[in-house]
ZAMARGU-4260 file (C-alpha; in steps of 0.2 Angstrom, whole numbers, plus 5000, padded with zeros to 4 digits):
<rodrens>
0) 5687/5525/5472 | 5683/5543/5465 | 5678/5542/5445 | 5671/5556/5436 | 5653/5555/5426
5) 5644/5565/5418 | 5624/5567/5421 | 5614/5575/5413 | 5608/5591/5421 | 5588/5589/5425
10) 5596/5570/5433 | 5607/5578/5442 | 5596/5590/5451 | 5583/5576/5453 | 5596/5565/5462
15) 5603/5582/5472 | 5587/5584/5477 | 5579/5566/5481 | 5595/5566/5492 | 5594/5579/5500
20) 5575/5576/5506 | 5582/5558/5513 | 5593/5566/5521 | 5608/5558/5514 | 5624/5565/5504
25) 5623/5563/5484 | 5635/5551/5485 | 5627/5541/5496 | 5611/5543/5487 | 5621/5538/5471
30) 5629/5523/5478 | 5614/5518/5485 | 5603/5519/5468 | 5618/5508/5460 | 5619/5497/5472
35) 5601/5494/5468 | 5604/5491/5449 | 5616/5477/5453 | 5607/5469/5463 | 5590/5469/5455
40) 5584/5452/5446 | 5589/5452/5430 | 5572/5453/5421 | 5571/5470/5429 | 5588/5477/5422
45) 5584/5472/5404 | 5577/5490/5404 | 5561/5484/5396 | 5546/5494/5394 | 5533/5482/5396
50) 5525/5485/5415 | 5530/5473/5430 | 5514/5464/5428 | 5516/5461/5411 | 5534/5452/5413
55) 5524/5439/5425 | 5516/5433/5409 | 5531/5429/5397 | 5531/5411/5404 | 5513/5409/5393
60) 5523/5413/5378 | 5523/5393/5373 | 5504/5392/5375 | 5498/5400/5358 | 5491/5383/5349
65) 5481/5382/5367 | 5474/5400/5365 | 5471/5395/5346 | 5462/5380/5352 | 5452/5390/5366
70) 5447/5406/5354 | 5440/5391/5340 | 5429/5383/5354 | 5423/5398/5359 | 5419/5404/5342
75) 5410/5389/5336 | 5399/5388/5350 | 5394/5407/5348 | 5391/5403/5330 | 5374/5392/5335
80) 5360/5403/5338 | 5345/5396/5345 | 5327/5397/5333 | 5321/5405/5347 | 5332/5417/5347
85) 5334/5422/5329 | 5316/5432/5334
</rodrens>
């Protein structure tokens, strides 16, 4: 099927030239680099800006009364000081 885009030109060049250093024709390149986008996970597509490794930890969300919990142990145990140590 032939469609008509418009991309902007530094894209354009970037893609003519990517291509061309594969070895491949644009529109394979393009096709290609689509092809990709559909079939990437869906986390990946939501065009995030948080790194890769940062998306891991999403699933921890729920855990903030834990980290609460964690930060307040630590806290009151680094509250005590020793008489020793007061010197």
């Amino acid at each position: 099927m032939k469609t008509t885009l418009d991309i902007p030109d530094p894209i354009f060049r970037q893609a003519k030239a990517r291509a061309a250093l594969r070895g491949v024709s644009l529109r394979q390149f393009v096709t290609e680099a689509i092809q990709d986008k559909i079939t990437a996970p869906a986390s990946s597509r939501t065009g995030s800006t948080e790194p890769p490794w940062m998306r891991g930890f999403g699933a921890l969300a729920d855990l903030h009364r834990e980290t609460r919990e964690v930060d307040a142990c630590i806290a009151e145990t680094f509250e005590v000081f020793d008489e020793e140590d007061r010197s």
